[in-house]
Structure formats: C-alpha cells, structure tokens
KELUMDO-768238 format. One record per residue (C-alpha): residue number from 0; residue in three letters; chain; x, y, z. Coordinates in steps of 0.05 Angstrom, whole numbers, always signed. Each point is the difference from the previous one (the first is absolute). Layout:
KELUMDO-768238
<pt NUM; "Ala"; "A"; <X; Y; Z>>
...
end
This chain:
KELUMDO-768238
<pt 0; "Unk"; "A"; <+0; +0; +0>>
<pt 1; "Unk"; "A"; <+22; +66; -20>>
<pt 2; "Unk"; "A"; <+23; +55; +68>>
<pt 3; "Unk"; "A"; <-43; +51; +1>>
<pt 4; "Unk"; "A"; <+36; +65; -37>>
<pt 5; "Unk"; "A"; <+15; +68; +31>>
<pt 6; "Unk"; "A"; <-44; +37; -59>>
<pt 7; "Unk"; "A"; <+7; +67; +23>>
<pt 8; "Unk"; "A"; <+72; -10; +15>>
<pt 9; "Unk"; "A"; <+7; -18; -61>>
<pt 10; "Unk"; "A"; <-38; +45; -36>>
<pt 11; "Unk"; "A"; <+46; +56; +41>>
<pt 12; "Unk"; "A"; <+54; -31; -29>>
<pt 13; "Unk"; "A"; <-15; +6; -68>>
<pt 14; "Unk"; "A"; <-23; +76; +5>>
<pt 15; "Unk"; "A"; <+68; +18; +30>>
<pt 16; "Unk"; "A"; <+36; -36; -59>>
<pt 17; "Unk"; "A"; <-39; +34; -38>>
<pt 18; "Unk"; "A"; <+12; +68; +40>>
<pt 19; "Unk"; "A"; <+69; -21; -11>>
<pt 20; "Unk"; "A"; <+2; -13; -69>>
<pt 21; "Unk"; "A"; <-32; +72; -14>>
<pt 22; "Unk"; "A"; <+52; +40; +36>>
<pt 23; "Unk"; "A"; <+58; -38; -32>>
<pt 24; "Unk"; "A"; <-36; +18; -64>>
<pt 25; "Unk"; "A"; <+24; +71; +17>>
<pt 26; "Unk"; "A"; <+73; -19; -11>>
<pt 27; "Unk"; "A"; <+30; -12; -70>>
<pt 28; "Unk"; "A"; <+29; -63; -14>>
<pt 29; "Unk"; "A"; <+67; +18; +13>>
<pt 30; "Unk"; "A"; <-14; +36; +58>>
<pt 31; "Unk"; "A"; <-25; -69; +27>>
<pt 32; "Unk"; "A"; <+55; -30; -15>>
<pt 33; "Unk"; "A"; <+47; +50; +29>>
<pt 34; "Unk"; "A"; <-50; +6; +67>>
<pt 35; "Unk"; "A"; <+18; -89; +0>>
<pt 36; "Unk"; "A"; <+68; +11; -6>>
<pt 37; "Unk"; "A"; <+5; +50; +55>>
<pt 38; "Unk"; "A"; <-48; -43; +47>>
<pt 39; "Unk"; "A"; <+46; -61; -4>>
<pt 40; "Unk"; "A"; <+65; +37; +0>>
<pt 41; "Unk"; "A"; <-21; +32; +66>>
<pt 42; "Unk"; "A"; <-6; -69; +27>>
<pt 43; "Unk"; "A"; <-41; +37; +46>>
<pt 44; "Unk"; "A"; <+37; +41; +28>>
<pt 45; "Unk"; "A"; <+7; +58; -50>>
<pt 46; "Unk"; "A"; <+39; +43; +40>>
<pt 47; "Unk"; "A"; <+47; -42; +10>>
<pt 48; "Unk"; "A"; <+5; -36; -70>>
<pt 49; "Unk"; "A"; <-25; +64; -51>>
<pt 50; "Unk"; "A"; <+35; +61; -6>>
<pt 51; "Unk"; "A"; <-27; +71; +8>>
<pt 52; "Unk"; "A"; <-19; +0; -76>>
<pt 53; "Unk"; "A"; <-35; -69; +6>>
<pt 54; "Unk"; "A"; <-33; +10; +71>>
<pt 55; "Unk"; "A"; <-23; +68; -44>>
<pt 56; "Unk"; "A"; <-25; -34; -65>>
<pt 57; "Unk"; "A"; <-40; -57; +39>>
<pt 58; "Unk"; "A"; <-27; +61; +45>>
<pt 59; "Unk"; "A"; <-27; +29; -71>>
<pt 60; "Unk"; "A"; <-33; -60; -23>>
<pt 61; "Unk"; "A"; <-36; -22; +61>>
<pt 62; "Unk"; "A"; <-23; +70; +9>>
<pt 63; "Unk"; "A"; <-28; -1; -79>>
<pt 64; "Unk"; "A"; <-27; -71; +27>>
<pt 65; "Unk"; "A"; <-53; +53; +45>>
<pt 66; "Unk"; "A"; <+6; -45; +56>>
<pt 67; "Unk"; "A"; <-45; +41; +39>>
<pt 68; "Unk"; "A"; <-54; -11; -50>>
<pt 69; "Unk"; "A"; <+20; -77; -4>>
<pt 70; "Unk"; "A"; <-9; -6; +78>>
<pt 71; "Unk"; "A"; <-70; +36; +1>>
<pt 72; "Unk"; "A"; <-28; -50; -57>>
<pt 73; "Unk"; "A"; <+32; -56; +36>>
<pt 74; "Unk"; "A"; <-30; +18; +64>>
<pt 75; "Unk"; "A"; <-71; +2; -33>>
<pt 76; "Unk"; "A"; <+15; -68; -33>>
<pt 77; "Unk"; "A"; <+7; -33; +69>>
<pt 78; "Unk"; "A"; <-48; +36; +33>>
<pt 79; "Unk"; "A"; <-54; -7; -56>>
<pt 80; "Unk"; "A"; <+23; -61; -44>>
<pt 81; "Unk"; "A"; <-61; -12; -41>>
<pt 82; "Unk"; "A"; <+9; +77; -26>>
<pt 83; "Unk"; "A"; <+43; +15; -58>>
<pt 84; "Unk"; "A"; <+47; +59; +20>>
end
C-alpha cells in the first residue's frame, strides 16, 4: 500500500522551484554560469576563498537575483501552497 503523501508539502515545493526558476530567469546565461563558478569556488566560505572582485561580482548577481522578492514569494508558497505566487 502506498504512504500517504505530504500534498501540500509538496505542492510548496514545486511553487518555490518554480519561484526559483523565475528569478534565475533574470540572469543571462553566462551570468549563471559565472554566479556557479563563484558559488563553488567560495567553497563556502567566500571571504576566505574569493577575492574582493569575486566576493563583489557574486554580491552583483545575487542582488539582480531580487532576493528580497524571492523570499516574499517563497514565504507565500509555504504559507499558502495551493496558491500560485
């Protein structure tokens, strides 16, 4: 017998991929690739591992990213699943 599924988890999931997929969508191709590149080289730890010009580019791009924007919609995904944002 099948578990019961988490729908609305689910369903949140998908609308922040989704959420996630549009704000991307506001970077070029190349700047996604750069914005990659700069995630993995900071290993996490981008002040340690970037220098001033990369810790500067990757601030650019996650700020064209509108992450305030992102977090809002994400937010009402959770909090309202069945809703498109």
């Amino acid at each position: 017998m099948l578990k019961k599924l988490p729908w609305f988890r689910i369903l949140a999931i998908a609308q922040i991929a989704l959420v996630a997929r549009r704000h991307l969508a506001l970077l070029t191709p190349d700047e996604r690739t750069t914005l990659a590149r700069l995630v993995r080289d900071s290993k996490g730890r981008p002040m340690r591992n970037l220098s001033a010009d990369q810790r500067a580019e990757l601030l650019r791009l996650v700020r064209k990213l509108e992450p305030g924007a992102f977090g809002r919609a994400a937010f009402g995904a959770v909090r309202n699943p069945a809703k498109r944002p």
